[in-house]
MMTF fields as JSON, N, C-alpha, C and O atoms, coordinates in Angstrom:
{
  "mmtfVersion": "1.0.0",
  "mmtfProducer": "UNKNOWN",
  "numBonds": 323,
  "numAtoms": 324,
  "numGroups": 81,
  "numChains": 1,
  "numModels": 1,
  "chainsPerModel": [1],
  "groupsPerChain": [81],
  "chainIdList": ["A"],
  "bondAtomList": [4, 2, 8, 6, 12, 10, 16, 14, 20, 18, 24, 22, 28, 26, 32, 30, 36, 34, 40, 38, 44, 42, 48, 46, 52, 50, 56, 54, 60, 58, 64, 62, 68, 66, 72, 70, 76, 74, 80, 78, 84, 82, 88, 86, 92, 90, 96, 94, 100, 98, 104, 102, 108, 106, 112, 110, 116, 114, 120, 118, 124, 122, 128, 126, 132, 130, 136, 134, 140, 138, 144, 142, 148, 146, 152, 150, 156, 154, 160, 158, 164, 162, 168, 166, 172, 170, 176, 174, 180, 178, 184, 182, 188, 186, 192, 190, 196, 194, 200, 198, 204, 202, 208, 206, 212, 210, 216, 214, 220, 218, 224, 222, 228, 226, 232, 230, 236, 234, 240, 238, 244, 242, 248, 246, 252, 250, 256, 254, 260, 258, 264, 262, 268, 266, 272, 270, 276, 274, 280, 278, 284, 282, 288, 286, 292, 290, 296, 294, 300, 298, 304, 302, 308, 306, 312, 310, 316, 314, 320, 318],
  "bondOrderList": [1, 1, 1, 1, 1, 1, 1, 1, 1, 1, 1, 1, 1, 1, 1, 1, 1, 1, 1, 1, 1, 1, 1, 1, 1, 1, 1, 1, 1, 1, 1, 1, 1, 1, 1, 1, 1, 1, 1, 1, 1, 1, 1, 1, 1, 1, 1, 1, 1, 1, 1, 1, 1, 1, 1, 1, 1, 1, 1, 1, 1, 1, 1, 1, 1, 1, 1, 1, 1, 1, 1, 1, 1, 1, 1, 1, 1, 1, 1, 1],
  "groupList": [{"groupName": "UNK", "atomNameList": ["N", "CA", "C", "O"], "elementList": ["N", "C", "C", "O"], "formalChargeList": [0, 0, 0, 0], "bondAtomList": [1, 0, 2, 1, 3, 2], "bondOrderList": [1, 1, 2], "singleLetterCode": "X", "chemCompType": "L-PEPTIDE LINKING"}],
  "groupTypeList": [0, 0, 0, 0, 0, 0, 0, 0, 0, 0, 0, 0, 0, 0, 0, 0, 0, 0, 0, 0, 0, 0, 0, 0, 0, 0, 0, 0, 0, 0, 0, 0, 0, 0, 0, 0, 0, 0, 0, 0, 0, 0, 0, 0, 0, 0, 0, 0, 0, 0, 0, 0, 0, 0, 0, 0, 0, 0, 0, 0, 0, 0, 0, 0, 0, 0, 0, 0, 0, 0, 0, 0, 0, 0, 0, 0, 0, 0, 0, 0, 0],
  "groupIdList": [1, 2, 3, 4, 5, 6, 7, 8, 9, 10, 11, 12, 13, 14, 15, 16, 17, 18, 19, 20, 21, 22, 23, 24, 25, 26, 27, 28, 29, 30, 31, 32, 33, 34, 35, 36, 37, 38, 39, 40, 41, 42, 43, 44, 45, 46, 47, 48, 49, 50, 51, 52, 53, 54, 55, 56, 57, 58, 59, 60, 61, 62, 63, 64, 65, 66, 67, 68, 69, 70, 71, 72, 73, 74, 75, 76, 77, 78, 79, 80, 81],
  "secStructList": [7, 6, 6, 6, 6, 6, 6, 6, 2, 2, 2, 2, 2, 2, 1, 7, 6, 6, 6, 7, 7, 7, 7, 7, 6, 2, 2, 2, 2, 2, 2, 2, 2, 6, 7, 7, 1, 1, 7, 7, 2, 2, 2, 2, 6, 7, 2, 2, 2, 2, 2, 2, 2, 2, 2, 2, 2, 2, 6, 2, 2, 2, 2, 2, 2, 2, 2, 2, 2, 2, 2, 2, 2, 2, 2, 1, 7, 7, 7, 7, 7],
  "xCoordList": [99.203, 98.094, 97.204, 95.992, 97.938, 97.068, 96.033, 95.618, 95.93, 95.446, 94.243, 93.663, 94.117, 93.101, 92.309, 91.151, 92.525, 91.49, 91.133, 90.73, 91.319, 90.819, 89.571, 88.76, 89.452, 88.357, 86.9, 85.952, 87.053, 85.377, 85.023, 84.038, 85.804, 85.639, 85.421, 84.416, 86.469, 86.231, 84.925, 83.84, 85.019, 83.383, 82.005, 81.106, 82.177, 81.176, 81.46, 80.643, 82.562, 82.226, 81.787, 81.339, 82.004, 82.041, 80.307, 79.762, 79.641, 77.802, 77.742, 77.78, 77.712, 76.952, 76.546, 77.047, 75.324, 74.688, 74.626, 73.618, 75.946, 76.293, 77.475, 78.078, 78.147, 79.202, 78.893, 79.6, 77.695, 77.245, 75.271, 74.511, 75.218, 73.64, 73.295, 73.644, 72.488, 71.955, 70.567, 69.724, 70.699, 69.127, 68.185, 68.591, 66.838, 66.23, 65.223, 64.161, 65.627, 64.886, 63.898, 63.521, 63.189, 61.933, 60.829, 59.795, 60.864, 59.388, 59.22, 58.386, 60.911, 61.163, 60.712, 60.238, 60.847, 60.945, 59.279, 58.573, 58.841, 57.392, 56.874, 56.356, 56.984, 56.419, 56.613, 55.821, 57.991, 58.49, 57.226, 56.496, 57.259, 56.604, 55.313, 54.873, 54.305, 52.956, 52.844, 51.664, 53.416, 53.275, 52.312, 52.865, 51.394, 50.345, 51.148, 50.996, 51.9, 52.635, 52.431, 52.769, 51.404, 51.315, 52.56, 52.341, 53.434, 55.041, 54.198, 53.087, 55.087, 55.143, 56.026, 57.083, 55.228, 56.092, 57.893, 58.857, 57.679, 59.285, 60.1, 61.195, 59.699, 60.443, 60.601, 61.327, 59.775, 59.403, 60.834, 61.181, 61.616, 63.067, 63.785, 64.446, 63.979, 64.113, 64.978, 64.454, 66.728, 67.108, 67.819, 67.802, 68.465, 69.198, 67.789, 68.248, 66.556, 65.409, 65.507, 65.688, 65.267, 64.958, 65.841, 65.574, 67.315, 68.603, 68.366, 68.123, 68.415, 68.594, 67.342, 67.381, 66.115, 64.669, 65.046, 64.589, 65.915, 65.949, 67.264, 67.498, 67.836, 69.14, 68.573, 68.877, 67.609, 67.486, 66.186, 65.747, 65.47, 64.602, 65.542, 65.43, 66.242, 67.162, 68.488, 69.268, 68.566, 69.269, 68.319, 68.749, 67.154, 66.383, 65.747, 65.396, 65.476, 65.059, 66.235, 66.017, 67.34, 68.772, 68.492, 68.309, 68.55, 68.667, 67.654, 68.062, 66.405, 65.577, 65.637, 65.605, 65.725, 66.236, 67.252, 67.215, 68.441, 69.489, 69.06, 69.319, 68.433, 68.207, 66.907, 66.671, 65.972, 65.115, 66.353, 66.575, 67.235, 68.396, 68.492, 68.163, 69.181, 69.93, 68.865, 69.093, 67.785, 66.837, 66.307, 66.025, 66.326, 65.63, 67.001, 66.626, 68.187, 68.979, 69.918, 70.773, 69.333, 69.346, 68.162, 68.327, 66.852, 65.986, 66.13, 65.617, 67.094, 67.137, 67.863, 68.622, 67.649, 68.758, 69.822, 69.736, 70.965, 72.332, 72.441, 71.662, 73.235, 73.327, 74.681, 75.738, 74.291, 75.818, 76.3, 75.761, 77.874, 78.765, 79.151, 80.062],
  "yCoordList": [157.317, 157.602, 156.37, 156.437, 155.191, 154.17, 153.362, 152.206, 154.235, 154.182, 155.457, 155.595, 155.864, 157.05, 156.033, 156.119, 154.866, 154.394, 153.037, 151.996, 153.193, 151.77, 152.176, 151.391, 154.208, 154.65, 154.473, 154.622, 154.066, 153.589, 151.989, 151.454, 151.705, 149.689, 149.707, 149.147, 150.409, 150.046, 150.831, 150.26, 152.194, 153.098, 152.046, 152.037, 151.057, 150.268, 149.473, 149.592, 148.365, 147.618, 148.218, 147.523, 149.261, 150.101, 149.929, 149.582, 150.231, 150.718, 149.111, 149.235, 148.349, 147.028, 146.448, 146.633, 145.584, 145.078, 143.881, 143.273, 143.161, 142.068, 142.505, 141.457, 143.475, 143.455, 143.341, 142.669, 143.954, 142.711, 143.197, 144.141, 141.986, 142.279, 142.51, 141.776, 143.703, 144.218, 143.352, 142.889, 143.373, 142.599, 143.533, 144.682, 143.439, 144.288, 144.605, 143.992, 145.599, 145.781, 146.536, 147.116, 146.809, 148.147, 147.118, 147.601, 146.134, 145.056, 145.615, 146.325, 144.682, 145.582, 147.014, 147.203, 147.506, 149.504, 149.51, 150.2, 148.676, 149.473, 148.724, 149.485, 147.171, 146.664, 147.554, 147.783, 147.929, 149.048, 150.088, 150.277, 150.819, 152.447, 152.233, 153.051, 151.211, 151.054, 150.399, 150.049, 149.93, 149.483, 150.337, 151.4, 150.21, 151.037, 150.955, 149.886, 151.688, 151.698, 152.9, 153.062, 154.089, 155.541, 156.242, 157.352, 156.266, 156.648, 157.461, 157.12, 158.793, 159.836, 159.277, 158.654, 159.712, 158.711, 158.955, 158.22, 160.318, 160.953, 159.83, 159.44, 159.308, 158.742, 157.031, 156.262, 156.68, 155.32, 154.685, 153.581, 155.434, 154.628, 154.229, 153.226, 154.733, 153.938, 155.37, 156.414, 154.944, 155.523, 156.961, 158.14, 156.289, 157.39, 158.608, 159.742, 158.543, 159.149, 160.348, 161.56, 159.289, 160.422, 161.451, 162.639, 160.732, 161.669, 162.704, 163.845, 162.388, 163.683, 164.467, 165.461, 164.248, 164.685, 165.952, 167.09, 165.328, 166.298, 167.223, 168.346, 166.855, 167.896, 169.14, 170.322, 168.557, 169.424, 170.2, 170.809, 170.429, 170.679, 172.027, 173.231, 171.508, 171.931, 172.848, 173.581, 172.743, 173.87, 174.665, 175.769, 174.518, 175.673, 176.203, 177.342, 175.903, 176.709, 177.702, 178.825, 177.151, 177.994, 179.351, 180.56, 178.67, 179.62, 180.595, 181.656, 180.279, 181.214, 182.186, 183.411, 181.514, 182.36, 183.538, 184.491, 183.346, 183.782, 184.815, 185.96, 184.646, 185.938, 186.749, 187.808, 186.198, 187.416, 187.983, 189.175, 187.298, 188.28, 189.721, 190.832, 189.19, 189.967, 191.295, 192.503, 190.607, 191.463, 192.851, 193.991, 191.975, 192.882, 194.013, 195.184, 193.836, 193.924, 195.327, 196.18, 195.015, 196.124, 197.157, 198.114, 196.913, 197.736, 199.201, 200.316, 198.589, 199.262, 200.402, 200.229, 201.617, 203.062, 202.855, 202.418, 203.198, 203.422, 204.206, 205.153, 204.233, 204.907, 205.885, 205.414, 207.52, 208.038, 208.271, 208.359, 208.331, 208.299, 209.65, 209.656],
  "zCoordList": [30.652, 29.771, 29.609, 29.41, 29.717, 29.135, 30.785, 30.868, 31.609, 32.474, 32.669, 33.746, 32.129, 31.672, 31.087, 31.497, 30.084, 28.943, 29.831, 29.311, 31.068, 32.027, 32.739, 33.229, 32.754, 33.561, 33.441, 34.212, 32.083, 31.894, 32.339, 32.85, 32.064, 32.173, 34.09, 34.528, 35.15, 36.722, 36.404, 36.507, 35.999, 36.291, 36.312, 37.153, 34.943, 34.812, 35.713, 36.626, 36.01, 37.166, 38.896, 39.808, 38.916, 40.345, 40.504, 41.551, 39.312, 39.213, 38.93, 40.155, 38.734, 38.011, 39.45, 40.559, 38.974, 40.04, 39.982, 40.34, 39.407, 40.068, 40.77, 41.004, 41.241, 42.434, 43.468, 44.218, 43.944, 45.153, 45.719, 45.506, 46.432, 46.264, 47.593, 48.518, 47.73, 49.508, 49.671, 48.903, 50.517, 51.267, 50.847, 51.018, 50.257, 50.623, 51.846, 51.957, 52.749, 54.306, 54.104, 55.123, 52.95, 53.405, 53.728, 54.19, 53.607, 54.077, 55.563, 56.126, 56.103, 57.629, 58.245, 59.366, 57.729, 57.488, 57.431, 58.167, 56.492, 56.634, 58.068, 58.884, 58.466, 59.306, 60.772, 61.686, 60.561, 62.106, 62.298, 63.271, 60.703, 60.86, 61.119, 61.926, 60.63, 60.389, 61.43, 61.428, 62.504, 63.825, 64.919, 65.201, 65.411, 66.324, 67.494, 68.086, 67.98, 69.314, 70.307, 71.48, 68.939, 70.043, 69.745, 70.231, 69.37, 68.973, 67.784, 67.377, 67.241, 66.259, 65.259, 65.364, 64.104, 63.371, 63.164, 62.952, 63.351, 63.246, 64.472, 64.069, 65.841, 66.962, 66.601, 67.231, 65.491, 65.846, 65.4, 65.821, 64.545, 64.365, 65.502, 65.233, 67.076, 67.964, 68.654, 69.045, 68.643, 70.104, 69.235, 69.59, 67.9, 67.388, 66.921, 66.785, 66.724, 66.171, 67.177, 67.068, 68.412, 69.845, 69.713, 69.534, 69.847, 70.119, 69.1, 69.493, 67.537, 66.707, 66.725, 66.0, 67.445, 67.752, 68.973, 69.076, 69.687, 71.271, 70.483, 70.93, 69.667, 69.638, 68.814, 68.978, 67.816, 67.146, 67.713, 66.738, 68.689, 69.233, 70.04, 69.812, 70.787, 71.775, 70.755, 71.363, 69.709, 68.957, 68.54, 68.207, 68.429, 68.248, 69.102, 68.796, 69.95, 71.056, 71.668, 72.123, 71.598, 71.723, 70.617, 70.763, 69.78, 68.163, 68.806, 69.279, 68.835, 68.929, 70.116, 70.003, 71.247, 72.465, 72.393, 73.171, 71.086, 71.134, 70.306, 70.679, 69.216, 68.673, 69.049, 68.468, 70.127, 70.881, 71.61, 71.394, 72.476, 73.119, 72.476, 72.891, 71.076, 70.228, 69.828, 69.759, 69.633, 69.286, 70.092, 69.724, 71.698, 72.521, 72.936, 73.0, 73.155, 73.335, 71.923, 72.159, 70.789, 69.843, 69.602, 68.845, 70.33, 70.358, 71.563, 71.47, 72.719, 73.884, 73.289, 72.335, 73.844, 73.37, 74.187, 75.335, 73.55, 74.054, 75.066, 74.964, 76.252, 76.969, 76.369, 75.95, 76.463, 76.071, 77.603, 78.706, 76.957, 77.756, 78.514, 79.342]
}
């Protein structure tokens, strides 16, 4: 029980912002994005941008392909047997 009445004291040290201090990178971040390179801004993050750019491009064009299938494919009449 007497470890129940310790949960507020770590809670507060867990959030306090002296446990440790991050760099701040958006100076970086903006100098990348506002860069004139011809790049979209969605690609300009670099290699991982592209990759999740083409996957998710390429799951939807699947997606969509898959349900004209489905589509054209439930419009046709049944053949009886």
């Amino acid at each position: 029980m007497n470890h129940l009445l310790k949960v507020p004291l770590l809670a507060g040290r867990a959030f306090s912002s002296s446990a440790r201090q991050l760099k701040n990178r958006v100076p970086e971040a903006q100098k990348l994005f506002q860069e004139d390179n011809g790049l979209p801004v969605h690609l300009k993050g670099g290699t991982r941008d592209v990759l999740l750019y083409r996957v998710t491009m390429t799951l939807t064009i699947a997606g969509t392909c898959y349900s004209l299938y489905w589509l054209l494919t439930a419009s046709m009449p049944q053949k009886k047997a």
